[in-house]
C-alpha positions in Angstrom: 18.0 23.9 40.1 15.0 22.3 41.9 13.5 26.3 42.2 13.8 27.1 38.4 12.0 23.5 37.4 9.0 24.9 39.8 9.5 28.2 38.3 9.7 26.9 34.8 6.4 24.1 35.4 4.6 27.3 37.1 4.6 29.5 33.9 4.0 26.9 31.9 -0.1 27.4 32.6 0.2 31.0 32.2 1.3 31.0 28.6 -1.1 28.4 27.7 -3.5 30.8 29.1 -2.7 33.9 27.7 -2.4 31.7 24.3 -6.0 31.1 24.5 -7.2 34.2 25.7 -5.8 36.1 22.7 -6.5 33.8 20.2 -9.0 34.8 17.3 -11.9 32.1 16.8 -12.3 30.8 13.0 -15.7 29.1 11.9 -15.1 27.3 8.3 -18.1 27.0 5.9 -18.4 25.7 2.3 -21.2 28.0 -0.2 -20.9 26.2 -3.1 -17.7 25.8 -4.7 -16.3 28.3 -1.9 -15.1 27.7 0.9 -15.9 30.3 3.9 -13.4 31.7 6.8 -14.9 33.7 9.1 -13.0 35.5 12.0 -14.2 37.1 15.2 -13.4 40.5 15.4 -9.7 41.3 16.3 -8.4 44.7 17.5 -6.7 45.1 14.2 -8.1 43.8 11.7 -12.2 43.4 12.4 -14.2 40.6 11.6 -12.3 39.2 8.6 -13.4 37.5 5.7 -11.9 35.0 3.8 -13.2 33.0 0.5 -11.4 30.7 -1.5 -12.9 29.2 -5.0 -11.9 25.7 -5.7 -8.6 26.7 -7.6 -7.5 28.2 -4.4 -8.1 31.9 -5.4 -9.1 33.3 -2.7 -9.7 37.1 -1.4 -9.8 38.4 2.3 -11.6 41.4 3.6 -11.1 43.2 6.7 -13.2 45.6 9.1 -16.8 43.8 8.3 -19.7 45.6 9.8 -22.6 43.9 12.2 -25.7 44.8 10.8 -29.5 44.1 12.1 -32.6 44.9 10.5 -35.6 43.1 12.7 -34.7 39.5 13.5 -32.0 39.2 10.3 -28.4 39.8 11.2 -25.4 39.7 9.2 -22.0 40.8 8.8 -20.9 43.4 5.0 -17.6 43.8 3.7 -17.1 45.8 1.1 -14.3 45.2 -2.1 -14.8 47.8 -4.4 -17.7 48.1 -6.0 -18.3 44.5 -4.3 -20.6 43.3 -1.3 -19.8 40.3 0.4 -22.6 39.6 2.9 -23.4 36.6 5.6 -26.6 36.8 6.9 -28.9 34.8 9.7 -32.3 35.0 10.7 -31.9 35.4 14.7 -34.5 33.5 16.0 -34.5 30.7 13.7 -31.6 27.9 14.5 -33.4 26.1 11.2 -32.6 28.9 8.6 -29.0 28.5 7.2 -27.0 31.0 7.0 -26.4 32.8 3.8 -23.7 34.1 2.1 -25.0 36.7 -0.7 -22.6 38.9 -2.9 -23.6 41.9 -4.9 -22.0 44.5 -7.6 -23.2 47.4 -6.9 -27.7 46.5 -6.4 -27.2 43.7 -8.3 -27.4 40.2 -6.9 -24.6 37.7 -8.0 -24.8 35.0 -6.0 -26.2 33.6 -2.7 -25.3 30.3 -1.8 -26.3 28.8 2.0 -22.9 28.2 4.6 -22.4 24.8 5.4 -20.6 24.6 8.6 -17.0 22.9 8.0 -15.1 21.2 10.7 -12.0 22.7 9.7 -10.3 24.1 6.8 -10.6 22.1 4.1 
């Protein structure tokens, strides 16, 4: 009996570790009346967007594509005719981070991400 406790307490660690090893990271941000989930990219699913309006509609995007053009960075997923974007200057910790989405070339809305500390 005494063996399987030690057995039992030495696995313990392990599963807590591979837990947290496979584990996605979330970041939560508010833009505007949205609130913002961003995911890290997972093997299945890509960097994933999530945005919810204050009703709690909310839409989630999958497969976002990294994008840099000079020292802006930023992340696209595309709905449709739709173009959710979050972008960063990269060597400016000052700037905010934007989200910006467009129909088709036109611009409806960009909003600065306020970081959340969790989902609100």
């Amino acid at each position: 009996m005494n063996f399987f406790r030690k057995a039992i307490a030495a696995l313990i660690p392990l599963n807590i570790l591979l837990f947290v090893h496979t584990a996605i990271a979330q970041t939560y941000y508010r833009a505007g009346d949205f609130t913002i989930t961003l995911t890290e990219n997972n093997p299945k699913t890509g960097r994933t967007y999530r945005g919810c309006d204050s009703l709690r509609n909310c839409i989630v995007l999958y497969y976002g594509t990294s994008w840099r053009n000079g020292n802006r960075r930023g992340i696209t997923w595309e709905n449709g005719s739709y173009f959710y974007v979050v972008s960063w200057q990269d060597d400016d910790r000052a700037s905010p981070m934007y989200l910006t989405v467009f129909q088709g070339e036109k611009q409806l809305l960009r909003k600065p991400l306020q970081p959340l500390r969790s989902s609100e």
